[in-house]
C-alpha positions in Angstrom: -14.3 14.6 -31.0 -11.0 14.8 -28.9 -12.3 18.0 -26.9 -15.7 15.9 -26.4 -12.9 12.5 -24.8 -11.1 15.1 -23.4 -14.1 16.6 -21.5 -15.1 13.1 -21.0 -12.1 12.3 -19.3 -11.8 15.3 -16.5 -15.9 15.2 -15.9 -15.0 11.8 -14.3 -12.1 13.2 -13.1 -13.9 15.7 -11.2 -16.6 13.7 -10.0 -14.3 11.5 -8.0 -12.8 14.2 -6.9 -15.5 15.9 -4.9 -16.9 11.9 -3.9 -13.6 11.4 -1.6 -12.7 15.0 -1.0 -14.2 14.8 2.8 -12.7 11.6 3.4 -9.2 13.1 2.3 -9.9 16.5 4.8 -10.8 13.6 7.8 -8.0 11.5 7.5 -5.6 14.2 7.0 -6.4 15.8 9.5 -6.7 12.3 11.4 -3.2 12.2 10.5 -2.3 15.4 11.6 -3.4 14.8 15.2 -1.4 11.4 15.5 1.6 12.7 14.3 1.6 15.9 16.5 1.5 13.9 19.5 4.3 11.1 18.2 7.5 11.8 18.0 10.3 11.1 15.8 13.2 11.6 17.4 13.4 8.1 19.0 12.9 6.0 16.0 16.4 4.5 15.3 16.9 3.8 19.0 13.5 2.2 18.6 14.0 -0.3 15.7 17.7 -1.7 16.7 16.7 -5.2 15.3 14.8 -7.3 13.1 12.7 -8.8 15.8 9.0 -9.3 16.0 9.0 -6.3 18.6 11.2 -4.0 16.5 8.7 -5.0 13.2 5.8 -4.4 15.5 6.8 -0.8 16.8 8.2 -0.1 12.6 4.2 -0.8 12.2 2.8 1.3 14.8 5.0 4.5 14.1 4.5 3.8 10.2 1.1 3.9 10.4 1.3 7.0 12.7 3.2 9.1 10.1 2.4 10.7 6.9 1.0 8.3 3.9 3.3 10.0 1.2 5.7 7.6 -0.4 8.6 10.3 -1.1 8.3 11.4 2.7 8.0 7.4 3.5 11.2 6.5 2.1 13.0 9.2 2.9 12.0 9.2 6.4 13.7 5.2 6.5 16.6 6.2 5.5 16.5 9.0 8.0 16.4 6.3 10.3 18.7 4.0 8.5 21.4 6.7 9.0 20.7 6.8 12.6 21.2 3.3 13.9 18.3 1.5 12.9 17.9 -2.0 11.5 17.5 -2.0 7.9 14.5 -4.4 8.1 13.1 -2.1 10.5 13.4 0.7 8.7 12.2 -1.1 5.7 9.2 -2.1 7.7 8.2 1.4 8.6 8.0 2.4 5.5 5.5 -0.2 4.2 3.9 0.9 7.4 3.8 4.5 6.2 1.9 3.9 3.4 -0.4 0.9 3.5 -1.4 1.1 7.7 -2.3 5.0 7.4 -5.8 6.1 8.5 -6.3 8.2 4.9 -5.6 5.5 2.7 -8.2 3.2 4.1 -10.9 6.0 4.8 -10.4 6.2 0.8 -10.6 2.9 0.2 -13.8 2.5 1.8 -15.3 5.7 -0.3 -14.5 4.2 -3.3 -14.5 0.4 -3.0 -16.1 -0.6 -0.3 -15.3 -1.8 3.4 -14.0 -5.1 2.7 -10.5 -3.3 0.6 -10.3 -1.0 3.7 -10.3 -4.5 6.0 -7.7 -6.3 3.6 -5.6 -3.5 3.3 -5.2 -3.6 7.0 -5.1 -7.1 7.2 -2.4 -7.4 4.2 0.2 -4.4 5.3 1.1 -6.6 8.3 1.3 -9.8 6.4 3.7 -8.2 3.6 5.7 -7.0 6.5 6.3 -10.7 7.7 6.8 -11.9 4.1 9.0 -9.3 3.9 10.9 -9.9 7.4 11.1 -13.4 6.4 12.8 -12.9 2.9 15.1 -10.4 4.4 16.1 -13.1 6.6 16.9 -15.6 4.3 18.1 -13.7 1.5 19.7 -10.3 2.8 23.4 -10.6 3.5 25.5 -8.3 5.9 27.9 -7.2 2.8 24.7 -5.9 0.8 23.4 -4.1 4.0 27.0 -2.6 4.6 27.4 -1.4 1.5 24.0 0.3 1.4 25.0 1.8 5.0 27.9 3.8 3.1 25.8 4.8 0.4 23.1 6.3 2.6 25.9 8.1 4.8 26.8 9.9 1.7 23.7 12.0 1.9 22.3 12.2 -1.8 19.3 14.1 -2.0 16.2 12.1 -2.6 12.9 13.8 -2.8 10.7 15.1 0.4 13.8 15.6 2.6 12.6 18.4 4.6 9.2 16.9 5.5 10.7 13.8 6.6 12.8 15.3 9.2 10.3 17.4 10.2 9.3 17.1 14.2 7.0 19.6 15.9 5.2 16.5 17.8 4.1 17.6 21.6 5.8 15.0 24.2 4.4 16.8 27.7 1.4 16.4 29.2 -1.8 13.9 28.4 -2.9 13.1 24.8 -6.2 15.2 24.6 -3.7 18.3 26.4 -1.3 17.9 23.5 -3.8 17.9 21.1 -5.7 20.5 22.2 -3.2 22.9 23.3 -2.0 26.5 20.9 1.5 24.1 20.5 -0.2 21.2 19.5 -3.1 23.0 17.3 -0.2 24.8 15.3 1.2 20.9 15.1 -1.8 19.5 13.5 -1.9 22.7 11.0 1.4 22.6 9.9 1.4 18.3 9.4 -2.2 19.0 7.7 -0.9 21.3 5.3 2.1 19.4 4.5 1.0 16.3 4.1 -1.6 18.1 1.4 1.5 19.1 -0.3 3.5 15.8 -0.4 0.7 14.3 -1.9 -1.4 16.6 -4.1 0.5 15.5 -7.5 -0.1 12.1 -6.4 -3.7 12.4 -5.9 -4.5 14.6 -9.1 -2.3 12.5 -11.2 -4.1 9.9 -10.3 -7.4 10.9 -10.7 -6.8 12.1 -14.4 -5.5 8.6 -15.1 -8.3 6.8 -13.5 -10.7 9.6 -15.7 -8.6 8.8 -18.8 -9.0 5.4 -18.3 -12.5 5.0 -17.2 -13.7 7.3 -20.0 -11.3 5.8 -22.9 -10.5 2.2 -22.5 -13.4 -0.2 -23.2 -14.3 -2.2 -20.6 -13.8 -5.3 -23.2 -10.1 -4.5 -22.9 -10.1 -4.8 -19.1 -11.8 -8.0 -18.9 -9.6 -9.8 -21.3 -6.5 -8.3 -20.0 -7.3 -9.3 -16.5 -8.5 -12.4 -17.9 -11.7 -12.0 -16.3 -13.4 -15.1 -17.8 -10.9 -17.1 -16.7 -11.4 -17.3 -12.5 -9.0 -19.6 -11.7 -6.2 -17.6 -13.9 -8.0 -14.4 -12.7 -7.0 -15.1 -9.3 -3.5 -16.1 -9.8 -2.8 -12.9 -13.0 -4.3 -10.3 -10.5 -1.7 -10.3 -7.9 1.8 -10.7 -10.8 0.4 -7.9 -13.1 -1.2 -5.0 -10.5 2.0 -4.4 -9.3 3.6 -3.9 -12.8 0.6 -2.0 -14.0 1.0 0.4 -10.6 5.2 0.7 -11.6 4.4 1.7 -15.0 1.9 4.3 -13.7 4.0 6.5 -12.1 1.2 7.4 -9.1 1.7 6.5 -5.5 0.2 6.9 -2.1 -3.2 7.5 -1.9 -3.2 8.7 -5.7 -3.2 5.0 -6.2 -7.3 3.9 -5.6 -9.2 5.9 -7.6 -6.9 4.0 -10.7 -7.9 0.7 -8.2 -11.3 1.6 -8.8 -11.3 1.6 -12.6 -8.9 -1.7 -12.2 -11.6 -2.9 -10.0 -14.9 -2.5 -12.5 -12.7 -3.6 -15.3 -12.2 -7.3 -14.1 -9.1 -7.1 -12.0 -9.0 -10.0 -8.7 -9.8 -9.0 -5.7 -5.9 -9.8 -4.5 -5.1 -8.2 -8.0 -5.9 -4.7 -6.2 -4.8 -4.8 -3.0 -1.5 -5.8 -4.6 -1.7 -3.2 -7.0 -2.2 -0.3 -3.7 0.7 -2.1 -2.1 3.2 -1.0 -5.2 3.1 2.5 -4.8 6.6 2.2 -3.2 8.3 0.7 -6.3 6.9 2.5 -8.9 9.7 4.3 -11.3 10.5 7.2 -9.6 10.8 5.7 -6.0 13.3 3.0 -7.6 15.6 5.3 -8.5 15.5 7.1 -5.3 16.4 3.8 -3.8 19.7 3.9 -6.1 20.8 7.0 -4.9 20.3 6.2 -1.4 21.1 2.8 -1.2 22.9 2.2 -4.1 22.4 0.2 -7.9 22.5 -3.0 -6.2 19.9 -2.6 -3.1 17.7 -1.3 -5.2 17.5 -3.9 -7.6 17.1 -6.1 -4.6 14.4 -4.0 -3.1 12.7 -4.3 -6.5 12.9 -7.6 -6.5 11.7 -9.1 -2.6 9.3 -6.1 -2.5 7.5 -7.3 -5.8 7.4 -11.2 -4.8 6.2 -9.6 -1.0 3.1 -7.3 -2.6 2.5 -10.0 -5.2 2.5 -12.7 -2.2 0.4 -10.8 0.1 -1.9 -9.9 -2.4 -2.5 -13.4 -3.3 -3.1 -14.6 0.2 -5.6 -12.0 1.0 -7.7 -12.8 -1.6 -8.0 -16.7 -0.9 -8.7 -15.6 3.3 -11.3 -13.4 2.1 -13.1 -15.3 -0.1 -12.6 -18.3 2.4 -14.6 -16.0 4.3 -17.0 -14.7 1.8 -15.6 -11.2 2.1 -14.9 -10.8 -1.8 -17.6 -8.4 -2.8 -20.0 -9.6 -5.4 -20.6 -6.6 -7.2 -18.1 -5.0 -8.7 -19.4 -1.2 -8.2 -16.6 1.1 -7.5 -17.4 4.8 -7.2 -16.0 5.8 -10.5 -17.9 8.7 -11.7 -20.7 10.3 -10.0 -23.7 11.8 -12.3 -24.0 15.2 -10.9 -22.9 17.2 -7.7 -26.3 17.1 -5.7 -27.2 17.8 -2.4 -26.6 14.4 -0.6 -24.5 13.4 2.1 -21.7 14.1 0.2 -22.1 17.5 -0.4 -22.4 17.9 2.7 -19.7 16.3 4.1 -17.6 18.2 2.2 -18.9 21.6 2.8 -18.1 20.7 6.6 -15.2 19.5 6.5 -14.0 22.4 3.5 -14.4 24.8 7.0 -12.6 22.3 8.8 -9.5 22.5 6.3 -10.1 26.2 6.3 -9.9 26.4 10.3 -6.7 24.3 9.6 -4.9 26.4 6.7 -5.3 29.4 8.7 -3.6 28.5 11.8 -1.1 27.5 9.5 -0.7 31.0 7.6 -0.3 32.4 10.9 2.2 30.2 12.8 4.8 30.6 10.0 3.9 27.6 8.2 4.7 29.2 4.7 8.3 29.4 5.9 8.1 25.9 6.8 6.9 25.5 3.5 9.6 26.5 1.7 12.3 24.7 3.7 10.0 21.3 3.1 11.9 19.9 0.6 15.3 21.3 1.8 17.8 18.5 2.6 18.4 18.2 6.6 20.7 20.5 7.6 19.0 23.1 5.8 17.0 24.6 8.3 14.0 21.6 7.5 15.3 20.4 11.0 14.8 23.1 12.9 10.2 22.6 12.4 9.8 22.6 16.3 10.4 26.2 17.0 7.2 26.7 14.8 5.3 24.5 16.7 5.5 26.9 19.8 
């Protein structure tokens, strides 16, 4: 009986697996090429304020960078450390992980178009909630104080990766990308990114194949208070953030549990708030404490919850204004059999693709590379661009 759940449980795993595993190659790879032709180096000279220009370039290179959360938060304090404004910096990394091309190619596999469009329409509406909290409740002494606790350096998680710049500044955009410095760039960022995120992805796929295969949908719908609309609508947004904490799983490893959220009677806002937490779920809190301090991070916790919560909410009452709140509540949660349908081929091609990819980075020193990832800066993780030649 418990092998037989067991079984269950991973067979639905497994099936979600190979229904977004093209989409994952594309938009890393996606990903690969806009970061190889975007550097880094400028950022804190870049995001000196909190002003609608500094928010709007925090967006623009946040959505150009990896979608990890660990590589996400350590990259803002990176750029914390180096001048930038804590909003800013702040900003970027909501950017990193709710504007990336991956997370809403996923999004669309799995839900449907219209999450892909309010995910993109909510990340830069919880960055002005956000802005605007900071503003009123962020005080110089707080900031100062986090200022001295980043300069101390603790070791968070991702380090190496998010210091890493091998981006290609000379020459047009298609002679970056296609050039041998700029292939190897794409390679290496396509690799890594993989690794920043593979724990993420697989933990979240068992969960969503626990959870889809054990809990009754009966429980869903009361606990999401699905026969309630009114309530549904206002209990979605408070509780998918707490449900996203307690689940340990961030980045892109959070939508195939959105999925299972999704068929079992969770609003519309309920999941897009729930994809927003993945940057204060347990483990990133505490990295916040070590790099900013007990204090900060209890704030963090608390103005990024009401700003995910917030955002969530909005977006669902300007979609279904609009009568973009999908009808059907069909989410791609298990797949009967691997057959030969578009899928199957998708992910045939774009398996060759990866493996064009992972070679180029097997021979351009990219195990190396590897190995320093997670190295602090200052370790060698720094010194990525003499791989990139």
């Amino acid at each position: 009986m418990v092998l037989d759940a067991l079984g269950h449980a991973l067979s639905l795993a497994a099936a979600m697996a190979w229904e977004i595993l093209w989409a994952l190659i594309l938009g890393f790879a996606i990903s690969g090429v806009v970061q190889a032709v975007v550097s880094k180096a400028e950022m804190g000279r870049l995001l000196p304020d909190d002003s609608p220009r500094s928010l709007g370039i925090a967006c623009g290179l946040g959505a150009a960078s990896s979608s990890c959360s660990y590589a996400a938060v350590a990259m803002a304090r990176s750029v914390f450390r180096k001048g930038a404004d804590f909003t800013s910096a702040m900003a970027f990394e909501f950017a990193s992980t709710n504007l990336v091309i991956e997370l809403g190619i996923i999004l669309a596999v799995l839900l449907g178009w219209q999450f892909t469009a309010a995910e993109f329409v909510g990340g830069p509406l919880m960055i002005v909630l956000l802005a605007l909290l900071f503003r009123a409740l962020l005080k110089p002494p707080l900031v100062q104080a986090a200022r001295q606790q980043a300069d101390r350096g603790l070791v968070g998680v991702m380090e190496g990766h998010a210091a890493m710049d091998m981006s290609v500044t000379e020459g047009s955009i298609w002679s970056r990308i296609t050039s041998p410095a700029g292939f190897t760039a794409i390679s290496h960022y396509f690799v890594m990114d993989w690794v920043s995120v593979w724990k993420d992805i697989t933990g979240g796929l068992l969960i969503a194949g626990a959870l889809g295969a054990w809990v009754p949908p009966s429980f869903w719908q009361a606990f999401f208070l699905a026969d309630h609309p009114l309530l549904a609508r206002l209990w979605g947004p408070l509780v998918g953030p707490l449900v996203a904490m307690l689940s340990f799983v961030c980045s892109i490893g959070n939508v195939p549990l959105a999925a299972v959220l999704w068929n079992g009677g969770i609003s519309f806002g309920g999941v897009i708030a729930f994809i927003f937490a993945d940057l204060i779920v347990l483990p990133i809190l505490n990295i916040y404490r070590r790099y900013y301090g007990a204090r900060m991070s209890l704030f963090l916790l608390g103005t990024f919850y009401l700003t995910m919560a917030a955002a969530g909410l909005l977006v669902d009452l300007l979609f279904e204004g609009l009568g973009l709140v999908p009808e059907v509540r069909n989410a791609k949660v298990v797949e009967a059999s691997i057959t030969r349908n578009y899928t199957s081929v998708l992910n045939l091609l774009f398996l060759a693709l990866a493996a064009v990819l992972v070679v180029r980075f097997l021979r351009t020193n990219g195990p190396e590379m590897l190995r320093m990832m997670s190295a602090p800066p200052g370790r060698g993780s720094g010194d990525s661009q003499e791989a990139a030649g």
